[in-house]
Steps between C-alpha positions, in 0.01 A plus 500: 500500500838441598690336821486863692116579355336214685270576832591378789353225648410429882291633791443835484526643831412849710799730604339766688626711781415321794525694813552304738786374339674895530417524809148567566321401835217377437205655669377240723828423647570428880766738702469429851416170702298258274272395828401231336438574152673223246787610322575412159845660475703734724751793312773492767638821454665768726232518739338268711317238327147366517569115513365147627816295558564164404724367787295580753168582397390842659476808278586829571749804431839391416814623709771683262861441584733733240830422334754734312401444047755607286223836436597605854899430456494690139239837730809473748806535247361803342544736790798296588712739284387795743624255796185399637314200444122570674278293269573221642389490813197753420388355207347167596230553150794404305603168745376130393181439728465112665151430606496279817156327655448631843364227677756213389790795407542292144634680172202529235585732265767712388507835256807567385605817367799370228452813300784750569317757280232519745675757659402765234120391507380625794143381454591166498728505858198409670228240380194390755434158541123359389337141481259442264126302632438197385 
């Protein structure tokens, strides 16, 4: 047996297709107001989210502020040859979404859309927002 014969050596470990991890929402995830159920973790997303928040304590449906992404710039320079750039405005699924608190009005989470491809993949312009139980 020679140097490129020999096993390798180490942990073997499981790559499956998990998911969760393309995607998936689990099926006992939480949408709307927690009312008091404890989160484990909160997908801030473009909708509001599910959340407990850690400055001030109460939990809750974030507040969404929106920002131009670089998705939204590339949506308006496409039609910008025709003279008319109406993505921008219009298309707010293809804007960065900030996710504020709305009792104490502070920042929590943000989902940033950095992708500029997005704007051929219309399934993924809008994602809802989940937490997960603890």
């Amino acid at each position: 047996m020679g140097q490129k014969d020999e096993p390798a050596i180490g942990v073997p470990y499981y790559v499956g297709q998990n998911p969760y991890q393309a995607g998936a929402i689990p099926p006992n995830a939480v949408f709307g107001d927690p009312k008091g159920i404890p989160i484990q973790q909160t997908m801030y997303r473009d909708t509001p989210a599910p959340f407990n928040c850690i400055f001030c304590g109460n939990s809750g449906l974030t507040v969404v502020r929106s920002k131009p992404s670089l998705a939204a710039v590339v949506g308006c320079m496409m039609p910008f040859m025709l003279g008319v750039c109406f993505l921008c405005p219009s298309m707010d699924c293809l804007w960065h979404k900030y996710h504020y608190c709305p009792s104490c009005k502070e920042k929590v989470a943000d989902f940033e859309k950095s992708d500029p491809c997005l704007v051929m993949d219309p399934p993924q312009w809008t994602q809802q927002s989940f937490a997960l139980p603890a």
